[in-house]
Backbone as ProteinMPNN parsed JSONL, in Angstrom:
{"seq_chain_A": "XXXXXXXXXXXXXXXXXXXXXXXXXXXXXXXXXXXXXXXXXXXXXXXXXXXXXXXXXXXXXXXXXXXXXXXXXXXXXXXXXXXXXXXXXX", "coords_chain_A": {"N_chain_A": [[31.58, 25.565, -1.637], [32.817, 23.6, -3.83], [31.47, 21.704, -7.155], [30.132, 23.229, -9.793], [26.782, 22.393, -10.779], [26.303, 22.897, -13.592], [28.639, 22.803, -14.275], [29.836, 20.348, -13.599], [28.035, 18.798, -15.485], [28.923, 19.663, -17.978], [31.445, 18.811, -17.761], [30.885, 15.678, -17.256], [29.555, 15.214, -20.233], [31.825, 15.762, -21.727], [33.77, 13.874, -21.097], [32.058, 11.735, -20.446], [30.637, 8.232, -21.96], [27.742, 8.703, -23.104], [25.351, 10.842, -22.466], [24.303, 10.908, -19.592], [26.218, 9.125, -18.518], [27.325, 9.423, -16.063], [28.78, 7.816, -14.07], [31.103, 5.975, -15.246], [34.598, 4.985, -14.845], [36.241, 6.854, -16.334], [34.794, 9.152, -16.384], [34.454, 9.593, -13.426], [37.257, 10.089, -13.082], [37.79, 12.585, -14.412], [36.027, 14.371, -13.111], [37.141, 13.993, -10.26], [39.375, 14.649, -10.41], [39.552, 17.236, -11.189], [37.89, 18.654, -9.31], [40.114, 18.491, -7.23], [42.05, 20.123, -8.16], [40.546, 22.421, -8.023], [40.478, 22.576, -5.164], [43.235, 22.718, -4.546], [44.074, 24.995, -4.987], [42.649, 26.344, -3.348], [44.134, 25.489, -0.854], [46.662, 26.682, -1.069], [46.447, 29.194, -0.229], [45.183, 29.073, 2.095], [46.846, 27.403, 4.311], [46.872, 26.429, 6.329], [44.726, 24.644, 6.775], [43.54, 21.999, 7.753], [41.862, 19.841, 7.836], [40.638, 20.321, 4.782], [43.092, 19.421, 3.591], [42.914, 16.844, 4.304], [41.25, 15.806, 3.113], [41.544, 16.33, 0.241], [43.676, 14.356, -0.159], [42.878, 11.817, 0.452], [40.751, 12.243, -1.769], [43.316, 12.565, -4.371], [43.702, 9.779, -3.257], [41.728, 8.72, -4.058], [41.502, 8.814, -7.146], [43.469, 7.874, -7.843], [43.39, 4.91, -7.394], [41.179, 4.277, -8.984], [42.458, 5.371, -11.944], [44.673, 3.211, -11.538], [43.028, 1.032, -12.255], [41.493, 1.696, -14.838], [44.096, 1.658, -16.212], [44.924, -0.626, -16.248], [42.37, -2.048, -17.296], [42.621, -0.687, -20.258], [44.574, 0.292, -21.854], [45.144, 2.528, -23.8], [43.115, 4.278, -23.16], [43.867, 4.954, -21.039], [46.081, 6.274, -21.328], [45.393, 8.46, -22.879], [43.254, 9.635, -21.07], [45.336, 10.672, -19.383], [46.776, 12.605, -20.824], [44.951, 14.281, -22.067], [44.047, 15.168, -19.563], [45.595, 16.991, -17.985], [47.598, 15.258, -16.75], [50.282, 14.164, -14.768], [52.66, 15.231, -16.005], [52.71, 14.625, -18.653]], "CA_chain_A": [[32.596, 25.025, -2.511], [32.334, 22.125, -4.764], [31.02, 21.969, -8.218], [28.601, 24.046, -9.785], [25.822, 21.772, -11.559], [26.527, 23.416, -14.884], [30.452, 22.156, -14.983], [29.36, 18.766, -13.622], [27.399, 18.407, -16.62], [30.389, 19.905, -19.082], [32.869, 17.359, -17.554], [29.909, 14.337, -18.024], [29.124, 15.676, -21.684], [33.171, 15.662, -22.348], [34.363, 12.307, -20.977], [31.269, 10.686, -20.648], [30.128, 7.913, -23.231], [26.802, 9.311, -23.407], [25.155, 12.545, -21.632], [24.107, 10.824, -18.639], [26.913, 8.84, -18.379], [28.235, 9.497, -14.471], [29.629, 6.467, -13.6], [32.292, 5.332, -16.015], [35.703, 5.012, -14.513], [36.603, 8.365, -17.117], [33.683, 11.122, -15.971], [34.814, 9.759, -12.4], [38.455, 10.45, -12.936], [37.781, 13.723, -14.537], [35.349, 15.32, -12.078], [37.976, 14.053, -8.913], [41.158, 15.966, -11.163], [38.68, 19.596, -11.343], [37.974, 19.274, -7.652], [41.334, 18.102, -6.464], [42.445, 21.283, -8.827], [40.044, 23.68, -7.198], [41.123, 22.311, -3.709], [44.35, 23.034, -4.186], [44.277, 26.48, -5.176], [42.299, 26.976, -1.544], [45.099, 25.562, -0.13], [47.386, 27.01, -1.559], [46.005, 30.564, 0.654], [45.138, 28.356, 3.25], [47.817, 26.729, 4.587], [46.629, 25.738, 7.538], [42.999, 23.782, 6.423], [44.216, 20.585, 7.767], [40.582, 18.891, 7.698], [40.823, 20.253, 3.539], [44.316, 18.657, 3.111], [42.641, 15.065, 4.606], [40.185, 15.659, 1.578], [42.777, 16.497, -0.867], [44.496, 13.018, 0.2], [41.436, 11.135, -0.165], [40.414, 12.641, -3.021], [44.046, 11.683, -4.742], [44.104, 8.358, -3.412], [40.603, 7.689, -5.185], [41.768, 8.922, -8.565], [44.939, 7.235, -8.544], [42.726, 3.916, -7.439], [40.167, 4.702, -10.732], [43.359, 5.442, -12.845], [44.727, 2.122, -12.157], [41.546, 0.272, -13.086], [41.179, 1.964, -15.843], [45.447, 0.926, -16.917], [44.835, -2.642, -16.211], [41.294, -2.682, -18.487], [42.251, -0.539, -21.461], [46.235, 1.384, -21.915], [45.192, 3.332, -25.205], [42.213, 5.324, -22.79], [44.692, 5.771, -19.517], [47.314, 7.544, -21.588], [44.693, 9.735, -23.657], [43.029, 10.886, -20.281], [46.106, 11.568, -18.673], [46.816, 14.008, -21.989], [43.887, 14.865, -21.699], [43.246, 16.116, -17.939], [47.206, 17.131, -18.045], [48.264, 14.607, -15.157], [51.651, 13.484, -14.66], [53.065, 15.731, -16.818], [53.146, 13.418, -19.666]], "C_chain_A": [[32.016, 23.839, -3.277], [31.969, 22.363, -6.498], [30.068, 22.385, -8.464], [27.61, 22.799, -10.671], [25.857, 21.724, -13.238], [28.314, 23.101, -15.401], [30.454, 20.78, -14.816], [29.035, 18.315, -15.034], [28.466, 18.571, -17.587], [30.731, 18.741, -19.13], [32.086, 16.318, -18.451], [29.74, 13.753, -19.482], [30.422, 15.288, -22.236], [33.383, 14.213, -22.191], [33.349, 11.151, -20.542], [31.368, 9.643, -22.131], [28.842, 8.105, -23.832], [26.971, 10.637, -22.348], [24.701, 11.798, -20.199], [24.754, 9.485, -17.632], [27.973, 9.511, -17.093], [28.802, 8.879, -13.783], [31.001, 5.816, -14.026], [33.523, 5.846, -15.083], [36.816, 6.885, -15.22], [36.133, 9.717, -16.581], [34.592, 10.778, -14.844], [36.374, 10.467, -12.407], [38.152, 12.132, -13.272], [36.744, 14.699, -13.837], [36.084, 15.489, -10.589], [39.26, 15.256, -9.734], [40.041, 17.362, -10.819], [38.423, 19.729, -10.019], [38.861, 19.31, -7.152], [42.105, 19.324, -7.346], [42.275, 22.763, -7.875], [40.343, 23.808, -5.817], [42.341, 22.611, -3.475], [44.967, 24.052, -4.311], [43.782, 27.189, -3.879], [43.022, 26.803, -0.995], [46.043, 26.174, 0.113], [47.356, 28.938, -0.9], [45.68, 29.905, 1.747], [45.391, 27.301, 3.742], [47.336, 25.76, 5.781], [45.158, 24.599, 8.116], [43.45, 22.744, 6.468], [42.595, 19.412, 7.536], [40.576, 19.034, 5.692], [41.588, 19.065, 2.911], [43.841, 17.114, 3.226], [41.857, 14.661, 3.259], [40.767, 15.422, 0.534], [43.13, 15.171, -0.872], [43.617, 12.155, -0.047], [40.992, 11.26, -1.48], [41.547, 11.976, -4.365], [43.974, 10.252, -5.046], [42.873, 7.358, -3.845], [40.661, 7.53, -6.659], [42.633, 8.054, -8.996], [44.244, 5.672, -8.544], [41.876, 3.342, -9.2], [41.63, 4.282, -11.615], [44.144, 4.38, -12.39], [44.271, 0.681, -12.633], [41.834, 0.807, -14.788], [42.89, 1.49, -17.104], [45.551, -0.048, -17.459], [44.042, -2.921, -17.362], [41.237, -1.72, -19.586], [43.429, 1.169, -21.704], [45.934, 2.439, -22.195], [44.264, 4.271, -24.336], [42.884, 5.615, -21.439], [45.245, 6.876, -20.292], [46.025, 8.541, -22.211], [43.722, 10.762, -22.631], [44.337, 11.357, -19.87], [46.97, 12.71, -19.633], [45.933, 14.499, -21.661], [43.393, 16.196, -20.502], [45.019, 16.7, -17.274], [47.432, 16.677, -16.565], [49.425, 13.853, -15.311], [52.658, 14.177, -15.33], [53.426, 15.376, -18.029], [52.785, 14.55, -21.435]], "O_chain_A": [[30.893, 23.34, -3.217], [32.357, 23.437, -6.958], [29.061, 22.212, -7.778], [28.408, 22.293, -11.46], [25.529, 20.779, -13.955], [28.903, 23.177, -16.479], [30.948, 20.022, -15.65], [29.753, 17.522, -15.643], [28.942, 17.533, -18.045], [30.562, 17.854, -19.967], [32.263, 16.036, -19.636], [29.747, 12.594, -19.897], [30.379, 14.514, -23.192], [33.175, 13.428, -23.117], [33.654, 9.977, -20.333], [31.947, 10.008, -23.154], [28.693, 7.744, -25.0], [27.908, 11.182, -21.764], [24.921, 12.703, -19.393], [24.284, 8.982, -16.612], [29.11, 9.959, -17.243], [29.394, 9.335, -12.805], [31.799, 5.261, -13.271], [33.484, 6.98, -14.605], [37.651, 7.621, -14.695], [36.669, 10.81, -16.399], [35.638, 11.425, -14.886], [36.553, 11.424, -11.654], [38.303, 12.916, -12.335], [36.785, 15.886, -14.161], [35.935, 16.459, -9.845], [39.715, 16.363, -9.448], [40.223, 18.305, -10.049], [38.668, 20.803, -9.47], [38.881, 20.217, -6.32], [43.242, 19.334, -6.874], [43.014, 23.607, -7.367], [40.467, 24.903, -5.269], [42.701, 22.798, -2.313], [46.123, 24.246, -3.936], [44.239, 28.228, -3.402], [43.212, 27.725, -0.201], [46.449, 26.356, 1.261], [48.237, 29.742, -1.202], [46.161, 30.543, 2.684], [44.635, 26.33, 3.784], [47.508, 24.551, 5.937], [44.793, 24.086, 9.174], [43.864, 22.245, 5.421], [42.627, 18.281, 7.052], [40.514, 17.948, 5.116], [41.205, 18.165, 2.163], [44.251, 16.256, 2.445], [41.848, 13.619, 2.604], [40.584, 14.399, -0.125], [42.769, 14.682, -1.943], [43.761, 11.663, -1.166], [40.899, 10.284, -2.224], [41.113, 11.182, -5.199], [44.063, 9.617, -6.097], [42.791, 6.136, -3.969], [40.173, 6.621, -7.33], [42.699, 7.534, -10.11], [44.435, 5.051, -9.59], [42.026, 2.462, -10.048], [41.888, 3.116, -11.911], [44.949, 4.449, -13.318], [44.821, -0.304, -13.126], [42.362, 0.144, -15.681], [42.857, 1.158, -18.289], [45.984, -0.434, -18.545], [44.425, -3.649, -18.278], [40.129, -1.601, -20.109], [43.221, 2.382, -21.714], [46.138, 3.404, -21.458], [44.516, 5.421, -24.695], [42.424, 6.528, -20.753], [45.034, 8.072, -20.094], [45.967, 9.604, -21.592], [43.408, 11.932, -22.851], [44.501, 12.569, -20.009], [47.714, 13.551, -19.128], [46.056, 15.348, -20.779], [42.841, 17.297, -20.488], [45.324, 16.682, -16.081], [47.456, 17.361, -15.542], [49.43, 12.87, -16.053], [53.751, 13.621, -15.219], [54.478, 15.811, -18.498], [52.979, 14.045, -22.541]]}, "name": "protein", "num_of_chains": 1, "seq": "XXXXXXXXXXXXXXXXXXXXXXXXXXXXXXXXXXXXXXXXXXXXXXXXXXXXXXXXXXXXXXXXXXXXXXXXXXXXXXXXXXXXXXXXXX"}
């Protein structure tokens, strides 16, 4: 499971500010949303992956951490990822 090497890079390329741009508060948010996506479609058949679900929860409660860093230091690029990576339903 996990990401393939070749969508890593996509994501990076998309919401990076350059190409090798892996760090920014943005790639990070949008590489935790595509796993916490793909994780929840496994769950979603396997109900009972309670060591998954701890991941899942983790995984969440690092994005939502990121995403309110990223609120605090700069509004106009919270709201345009969360269009963006369709979160919250906004």
């Amino acid at each position: 499971m996990g990401l393939s090497p070749d969508r890593k890079t996509e994501i990076v390329k998309e919401f990076g500010k350059s190409d090798n741009d892996t760090g920014s508060a943005e790639v990070q948010i949008a590489l935790l949303t595509t796993r916490i996506k793909d994780l929840t479609e496994h769950l979603n058949q396997h109900k009972k992956d309670f060591s998954s679900q701890r991941g899942l929860r983790k995984m969440v409660g690092q994005r939502r951490r990121l995403l309110k860093y990223v609120k605090r230091h700069d509004l106009a690029t919270y709201r345009q990822l969360l269009e963006r990576l369709e979160i919250r339903g906004v």
